[in-house]
BAVOKE-69995 format. One line per 2 residues: number of its first residue (from 1); for each residue x, y, z of C-alpha. Coordinates in steps of 0.25 Angstrom, whole numbers, always signed. Example, Ala and Ser with C-alpha at 12.3 -4.5 7.8 and 13.67 -1.06 7.14 Angstrom:
// residues 2
1> +49,-18,+31 | +55,-4,+29
//
This chain:
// residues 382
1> +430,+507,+382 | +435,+512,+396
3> +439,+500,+406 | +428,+502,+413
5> +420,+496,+402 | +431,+485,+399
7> +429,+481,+409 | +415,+480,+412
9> +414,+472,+398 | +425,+463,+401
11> +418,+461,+415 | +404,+455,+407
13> +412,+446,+398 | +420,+440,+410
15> +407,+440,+417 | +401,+431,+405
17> +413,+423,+406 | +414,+420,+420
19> +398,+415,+418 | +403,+405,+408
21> +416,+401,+417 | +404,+398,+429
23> +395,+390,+419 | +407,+381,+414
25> +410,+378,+430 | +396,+376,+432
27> +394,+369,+419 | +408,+359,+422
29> +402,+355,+434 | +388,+351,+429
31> +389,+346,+414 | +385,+332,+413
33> +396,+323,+407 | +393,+310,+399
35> +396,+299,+410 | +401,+283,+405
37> +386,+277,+404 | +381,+266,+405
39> +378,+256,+395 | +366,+260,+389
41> +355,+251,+381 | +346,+263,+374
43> +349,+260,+358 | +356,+271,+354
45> +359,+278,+341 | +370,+284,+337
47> +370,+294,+324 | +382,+299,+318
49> +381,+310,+307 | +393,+310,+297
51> +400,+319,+287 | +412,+318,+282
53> +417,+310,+294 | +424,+300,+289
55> +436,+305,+298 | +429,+305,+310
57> +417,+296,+309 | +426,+284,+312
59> +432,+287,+326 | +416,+290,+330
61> +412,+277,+325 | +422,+271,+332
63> +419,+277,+344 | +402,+271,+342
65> +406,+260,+340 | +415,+259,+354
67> +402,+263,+361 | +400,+255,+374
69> +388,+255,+381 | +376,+258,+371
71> +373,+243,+365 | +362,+250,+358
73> +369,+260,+351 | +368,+262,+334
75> +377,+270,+326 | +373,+278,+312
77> +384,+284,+306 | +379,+292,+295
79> +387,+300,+285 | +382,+311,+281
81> +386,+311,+266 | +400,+310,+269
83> +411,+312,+259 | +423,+305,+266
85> +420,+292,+268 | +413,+296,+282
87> +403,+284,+280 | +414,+272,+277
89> +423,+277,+288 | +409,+276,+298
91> +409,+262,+292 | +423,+257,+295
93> +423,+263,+307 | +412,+256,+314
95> +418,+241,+308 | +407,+236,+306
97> +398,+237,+321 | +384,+236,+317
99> +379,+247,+326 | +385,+257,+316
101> +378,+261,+304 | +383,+270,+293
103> +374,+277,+284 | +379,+286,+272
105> +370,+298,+269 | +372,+306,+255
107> +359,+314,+255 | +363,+330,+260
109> +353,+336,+273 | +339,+340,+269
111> +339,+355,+266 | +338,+362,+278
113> +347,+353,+285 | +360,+352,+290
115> +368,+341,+287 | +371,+335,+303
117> +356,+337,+306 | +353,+330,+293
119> +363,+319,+295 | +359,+317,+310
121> +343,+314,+306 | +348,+306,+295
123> +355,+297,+304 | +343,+297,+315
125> +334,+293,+304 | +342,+282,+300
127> +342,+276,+314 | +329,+275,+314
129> +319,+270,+322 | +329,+264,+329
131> +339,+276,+333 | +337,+271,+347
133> +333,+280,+360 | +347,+286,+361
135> +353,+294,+347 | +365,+300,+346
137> +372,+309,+335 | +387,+310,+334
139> +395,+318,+327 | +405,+309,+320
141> +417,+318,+326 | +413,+315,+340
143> +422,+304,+348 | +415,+294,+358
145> +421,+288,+370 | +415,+273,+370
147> +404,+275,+383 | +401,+290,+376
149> +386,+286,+372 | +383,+277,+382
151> +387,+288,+392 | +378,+297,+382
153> +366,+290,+382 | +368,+287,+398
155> +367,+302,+399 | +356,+304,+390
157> +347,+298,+399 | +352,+301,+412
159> +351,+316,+410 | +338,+312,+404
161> +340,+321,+389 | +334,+320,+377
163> +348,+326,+372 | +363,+322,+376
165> +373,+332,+369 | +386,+324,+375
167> +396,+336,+372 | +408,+331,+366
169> +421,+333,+369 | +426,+344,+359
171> +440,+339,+354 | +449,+351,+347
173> +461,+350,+340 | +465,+361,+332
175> +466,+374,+337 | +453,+380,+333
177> +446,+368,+338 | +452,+370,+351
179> +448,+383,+352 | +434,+382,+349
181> +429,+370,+351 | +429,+371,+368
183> +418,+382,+364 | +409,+374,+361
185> +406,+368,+373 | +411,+380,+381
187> +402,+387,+373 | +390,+379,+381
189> +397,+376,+395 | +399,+391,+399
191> +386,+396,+395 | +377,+385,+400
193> +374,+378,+413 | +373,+364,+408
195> +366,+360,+420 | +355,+369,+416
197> +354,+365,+403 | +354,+352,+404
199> +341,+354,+412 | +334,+361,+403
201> +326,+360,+390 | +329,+375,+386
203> +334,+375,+371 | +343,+386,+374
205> +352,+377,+384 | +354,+366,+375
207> +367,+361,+372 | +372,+351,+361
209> +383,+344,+354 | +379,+338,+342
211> +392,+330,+341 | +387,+320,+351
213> +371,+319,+354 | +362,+309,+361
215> +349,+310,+360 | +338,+303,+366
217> +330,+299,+353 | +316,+300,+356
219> +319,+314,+359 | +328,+316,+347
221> +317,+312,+337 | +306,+319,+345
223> +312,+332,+342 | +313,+328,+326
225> +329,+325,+327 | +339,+332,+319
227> +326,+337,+311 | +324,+350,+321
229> +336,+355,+320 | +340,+352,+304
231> +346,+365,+299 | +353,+368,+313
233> +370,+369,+312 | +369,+366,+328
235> +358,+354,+327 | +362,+347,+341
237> +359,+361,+348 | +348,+362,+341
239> +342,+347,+344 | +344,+351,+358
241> +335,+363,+358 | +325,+355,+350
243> +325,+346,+361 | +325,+354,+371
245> +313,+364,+365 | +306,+351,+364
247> +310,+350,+381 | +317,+338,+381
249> +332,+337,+387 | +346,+339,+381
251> +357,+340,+388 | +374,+342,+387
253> +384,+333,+396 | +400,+333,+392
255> +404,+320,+384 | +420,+324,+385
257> +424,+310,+388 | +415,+302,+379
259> +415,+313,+369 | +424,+320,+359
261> +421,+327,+347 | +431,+335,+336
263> +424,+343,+329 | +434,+349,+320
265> +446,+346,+315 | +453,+360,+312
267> +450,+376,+312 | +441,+374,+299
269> +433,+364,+303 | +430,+371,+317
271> +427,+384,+309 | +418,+377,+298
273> +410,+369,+310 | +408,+382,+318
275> +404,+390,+306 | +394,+381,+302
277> +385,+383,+315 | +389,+394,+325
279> +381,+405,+316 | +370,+396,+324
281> +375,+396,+339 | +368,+409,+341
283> +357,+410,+337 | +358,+423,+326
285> +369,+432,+322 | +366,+441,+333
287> +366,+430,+344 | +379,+425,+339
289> +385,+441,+340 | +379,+439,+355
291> +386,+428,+359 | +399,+431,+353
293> +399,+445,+359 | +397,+439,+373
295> +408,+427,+370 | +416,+439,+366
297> +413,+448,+378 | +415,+436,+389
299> +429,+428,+383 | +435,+436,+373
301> +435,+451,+380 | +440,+444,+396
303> +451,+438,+389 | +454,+452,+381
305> +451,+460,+395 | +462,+452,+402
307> +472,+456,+393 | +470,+468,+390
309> +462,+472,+400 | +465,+479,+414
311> +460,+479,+429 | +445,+476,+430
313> +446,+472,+414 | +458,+462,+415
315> +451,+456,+427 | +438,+454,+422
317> +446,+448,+407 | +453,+439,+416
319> +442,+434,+424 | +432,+431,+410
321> +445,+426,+404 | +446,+414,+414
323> +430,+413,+416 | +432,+409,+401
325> +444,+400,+403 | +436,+393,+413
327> +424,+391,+405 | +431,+386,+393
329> +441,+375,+401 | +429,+372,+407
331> +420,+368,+397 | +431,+361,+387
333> +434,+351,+401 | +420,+349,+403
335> +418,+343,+388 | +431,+333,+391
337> +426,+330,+403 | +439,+333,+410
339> +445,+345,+419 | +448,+356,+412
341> +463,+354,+405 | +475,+362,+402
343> +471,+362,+389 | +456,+366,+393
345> +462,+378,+400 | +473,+381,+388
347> +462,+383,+376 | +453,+391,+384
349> +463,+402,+384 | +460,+402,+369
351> +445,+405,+373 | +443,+419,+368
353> +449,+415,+356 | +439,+404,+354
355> +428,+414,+357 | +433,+422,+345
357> +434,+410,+336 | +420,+407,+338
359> +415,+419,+336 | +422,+421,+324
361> +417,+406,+320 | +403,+412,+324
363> +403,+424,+314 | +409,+415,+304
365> +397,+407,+305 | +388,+417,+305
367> +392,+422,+292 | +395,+409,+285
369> +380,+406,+291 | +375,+421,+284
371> +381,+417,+271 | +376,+402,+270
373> +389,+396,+271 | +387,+388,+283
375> +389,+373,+280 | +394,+359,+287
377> +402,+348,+279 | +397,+353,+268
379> +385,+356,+267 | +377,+369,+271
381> +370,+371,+283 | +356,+376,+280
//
């Protein structure tokens, strides 16, 4: 290739890059944040799918029954046929306070099911008639800061939505985790003007966080619940598109402060949890090939070009190097809720790296997804 043409390529994949860097800024400035709310008198439901938790479900528990602010609020704790004791740890946990309730399910997901959608509508239908006007599904990693769903709930209503996706704050520990796990909010915040699409109804601009979802419930169980989106491997995605399809309102605000979620707890886990849905994220094969070609064009080639590279090449490298730096610092301090850190600035040198990590994640996926080996705790998905 002469330098000429270098450098012309390395100018579109700065250029893409710099886009993402001015959506971050734009994106820093206008996302909504959860604020303390509040008290709120709405009865309030709170669902809690569960498997093989046992060492996580207690702290969450914990944290529910801390809540301050939401009188109304009702607790289902189900475990999802649980071999660790995940039920009995739920139990001791909530010492006895009446607004918890700990069900134990041993029958697997229907066919054609995946087990959290499955587990999720088991839980709404054990609720009842009376699961209240708000519902919320936790993930039983997820940490809770005491005002988190009044602050939720306040929110809710003031942005007028028929969907709240609070977006945790993505805790990482190993070095894998902290890596990828900034992606997937970065993923979102440099691509999409949030204050757009929290104005819109189109499906296309959704965004959600199953780990941390409130719903307004006459809305929930308008669009048929977990049911609409049974065999999905990104269910609260796809709940949001039903939704809007159906032209109500879903929209994203940052929880950092009142939120926290660790996914995973070490390289395997991370790689198992991403190969079960990202052969998804795309679409098809050849939409996933798109994307990863322009991921690769815009933050693995700058970073290559400014080493490597000279005059016109090196420059443009540089300038998509740090548009990416920028996005990335960005969006991690957006989802604490704090100026961007030394440490925010430190992992996003590692950014194309974690560029290639996924995309290799991605082709795992997609072959483990071609084969039929694609399963959760498991279980396969179908």
């Amino acid at each position: 290739m002469t330098r000429c043409g270098a450098a012309v390529i390395t100018r579109c994949g700065a250029a893409v890059a710099l886009l993402g860097a001015v959506t971050a800024v734009a994106n820093r400035l206008s996302l909504p944040r959860l604020e303390p709310g509040v008290a709120t008198a709405e009865p309030v439901t709170v669902l809690v799918p569960a498997r093989d938790e046992a060492h996580r479900v207690p702290d969450l528990v914990a944290d529910l029954c801390a809540q301050q602010g939401v009188p109304g609020m009702r607790v289902i704790v189900l475990d999802d046929d649980s071999s660790d004791g995940t039920a009995d740890a739920a139990r001791q946990a909530a010492a006895g306070d009446d607004r918890i309730v700990v069900v134990r399910s041993t029958r697997p997901p229907p066919a054609g099911w995946t087990g959290k959608a499955a587990a999720c509508a088991h839980a709404y239908r054990i609720a009842g008639a009376g699961a209240g006007v708000v519902v919320v599904f936790v993930d039983a990693d997820v940490r809770l800061a005491p005002q988190a769903l009044a602050a939720a709930v306040t929110s809710l209503r003031r942005m007028r939505a028929d969907l709240l996706s609070p977006w945790p704050f993505q805790v990482a520990g190993s070095r894998a985790e902290k890596l990828l796990q900034p992606l997937l909010c970065w993923s979102w915040f440099s691509s999409l003007p949030v204050a757009v699409a929290n104005r819109t109804t189109r499906p296309s601009m959704a965004v959600a966080c199953g780990q941390f979802l409130v719903f307004d419930a006459r809305a929930y169980a308008a669009i048929g619940g977990h049911a609409v989106v049974a065999a999905s491997p990104t269910e609260d995605l796809d709940l949001a598109r039903t939704l809007r399809t159906a032209g109500r309102r879903t929209v994203v605000a940052a929880a950092g402060p009142f939120a926290s979620c660790r996914m995973y707890l070490d390289r395997r886990q991370l790689a198992a949890g991403y190969t079960r849905w990202l052969w998804s994220a795309f679409g098809s094969p050849v939409g996933a090939v798109a994307v990863l070609a322009g991921y690769t064009l815009a933050y693995v080639l700058p970073p290559v070009s400014a080493i490597a590279g000279r005059g016109a090449v090196r420059r443009w490298g540089l300038a998509g190097t740090a548009a990416a730096l920028v996005s990335r610092a960005l969006a991690r301090s957006a989802e604490r809720g704090t100026a961007v850190t030394g440490s925010d600035a430190v992992s996003a040198l590692g950014h194309p790296a974690a560029i290639a990590g996924f995309g290799a994640l991605t082709v795992a996926s997609l072959r483990a997804r071609r084969r039929g080996r694609t399963d959760w705790k498991n279980r396969p998905l179908p």
